[in-house]
C-alpha positions in Angstrom: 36.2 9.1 18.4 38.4 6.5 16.5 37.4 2.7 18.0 39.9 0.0 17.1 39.9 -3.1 14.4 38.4 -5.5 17.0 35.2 -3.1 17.9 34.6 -2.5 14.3 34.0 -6.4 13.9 32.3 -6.8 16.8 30.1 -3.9 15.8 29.8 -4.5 11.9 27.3 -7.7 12.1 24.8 -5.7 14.1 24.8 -2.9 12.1 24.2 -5.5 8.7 21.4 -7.4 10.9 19.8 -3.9 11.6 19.7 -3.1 7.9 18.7 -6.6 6.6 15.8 -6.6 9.4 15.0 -3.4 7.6 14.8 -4.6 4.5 12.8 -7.8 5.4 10.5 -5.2 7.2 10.0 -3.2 3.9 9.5 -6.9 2.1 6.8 -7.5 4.3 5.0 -4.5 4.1 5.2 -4.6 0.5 3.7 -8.0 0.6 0.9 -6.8 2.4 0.5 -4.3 -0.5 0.6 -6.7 -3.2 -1.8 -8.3 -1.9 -4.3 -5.4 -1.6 -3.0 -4.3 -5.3 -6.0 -3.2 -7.6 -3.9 -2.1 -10.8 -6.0 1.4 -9.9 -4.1 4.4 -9.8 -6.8 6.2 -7.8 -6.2 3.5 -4.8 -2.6 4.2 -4.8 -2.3 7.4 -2.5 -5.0 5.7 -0.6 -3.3 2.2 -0.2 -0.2 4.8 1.1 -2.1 6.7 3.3 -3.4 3.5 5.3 0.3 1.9 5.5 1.4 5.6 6.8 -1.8 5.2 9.3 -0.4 1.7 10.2 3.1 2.2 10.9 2.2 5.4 13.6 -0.1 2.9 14.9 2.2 0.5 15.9 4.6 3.1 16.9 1.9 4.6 19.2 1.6 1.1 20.1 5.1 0.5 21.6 5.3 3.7 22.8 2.3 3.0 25.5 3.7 -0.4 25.7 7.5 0.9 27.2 5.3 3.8 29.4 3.0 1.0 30.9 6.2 -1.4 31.6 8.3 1.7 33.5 4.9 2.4 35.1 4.3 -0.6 36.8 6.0 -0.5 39.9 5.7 3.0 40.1 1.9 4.2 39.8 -0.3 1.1 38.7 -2.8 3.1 37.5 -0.9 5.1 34.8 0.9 1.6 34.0 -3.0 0.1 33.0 -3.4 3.5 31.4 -0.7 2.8 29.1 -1.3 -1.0 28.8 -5.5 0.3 27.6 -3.5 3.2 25.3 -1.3 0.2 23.2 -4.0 -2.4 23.4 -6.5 0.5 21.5 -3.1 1.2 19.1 -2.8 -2.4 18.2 -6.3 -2.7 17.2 -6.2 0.3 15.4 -3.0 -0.8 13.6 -5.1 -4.1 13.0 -8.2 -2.2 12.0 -6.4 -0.4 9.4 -4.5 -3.6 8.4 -7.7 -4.9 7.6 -9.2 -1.1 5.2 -6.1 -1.8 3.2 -7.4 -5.0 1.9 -10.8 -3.3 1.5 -10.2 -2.4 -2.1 -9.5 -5.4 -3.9 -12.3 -6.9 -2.1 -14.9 -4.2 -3.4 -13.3 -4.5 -6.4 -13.9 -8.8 -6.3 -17.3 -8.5 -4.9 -17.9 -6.0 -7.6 -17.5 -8.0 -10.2 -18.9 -11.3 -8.6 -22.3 -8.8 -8.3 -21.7 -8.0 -12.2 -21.6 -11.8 -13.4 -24.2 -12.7 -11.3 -26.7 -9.6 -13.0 -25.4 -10.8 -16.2 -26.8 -14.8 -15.2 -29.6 -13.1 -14.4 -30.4 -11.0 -17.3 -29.2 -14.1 -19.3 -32.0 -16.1 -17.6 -34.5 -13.8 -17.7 -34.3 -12.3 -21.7 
C-alpha cells in the first residue's frame, strides 16, 4: 500500500514519540537497576529474572484492567473479576519491584552487622 507525502508526516512524529517513549521506558528500568546494582556477578541473572517477573506483571496487569473495563456494562461480576485480577498484578509487579532492591540491601545491612561485630570485638579484646 503506497500512502502519500502528507500521511508520511502526519504519521512520522508518532512513530518517533513511540520509539523515544521506548527508550525513556528502558532508561527507567535501567535506573531501577542501578540502583539495586551489587557489582556481584551472581545477582545479575537474578536482578534479570525479577525485571522479566515485573514487566509480565504489569502486562498481566493491563490485560485484567482492559477485560474489567469491556466487562462493566456487560456482566458486573466478571468486570470485579478482572478489576481483583490487575489489582493482585499490580501488587505483584510492586512486590517484585521491591525483591529487586533486596540485594543491595542485604548486601548494606551485611556490612553494617560486620562493623558493628568488629566495635564489638574492639571493645571487648
Amino acid at each position: 500500500m503506497t500512502i502519500s507525502l502528507d500521511e508520511f508526516r502526519r504519521r512520522a512524529p508518532q512513530d518517533r514519540s513511540a520509539d523515544r517513549l521506548t527508550q525513556v521506558r528502558h532508561l527507567e528500568q535501567e535506573a531501577v537497576r542501578a540502583q539495586a546494582l551489587t557489582g556481584s556477578e551472581s545477582w545479575d541473572w537474578f536482578l534479570r529474572y525479577v525485571e522479566a517477573q515485573i514487566k509480565a506483571a504489569e502486562g498481566l496487569s493491563e490485560h485484567h484492567k482492559g477485560k474489567a473495563a469491556e466487562m462493566v456494562l456487560i456482566d458486573e461480576a466478571k468486570a470485579r473479576h478482572h478489576a481483583v485480577l490487575c489489582t493482585a498484578a499490580q501488587v505483584r509487579a510492586q512486590t517484585l519491584r521491591d525483591v529487586l532492591m533486596m540485594p543491595k540491601w542485604l548486601i548494606e545491612q551485611g556490612e553494617h552487622g560486620k562493623r558493628l561485630v568488629e566495635g564489638i570485638e574492639s571493645d571487648v579484646a
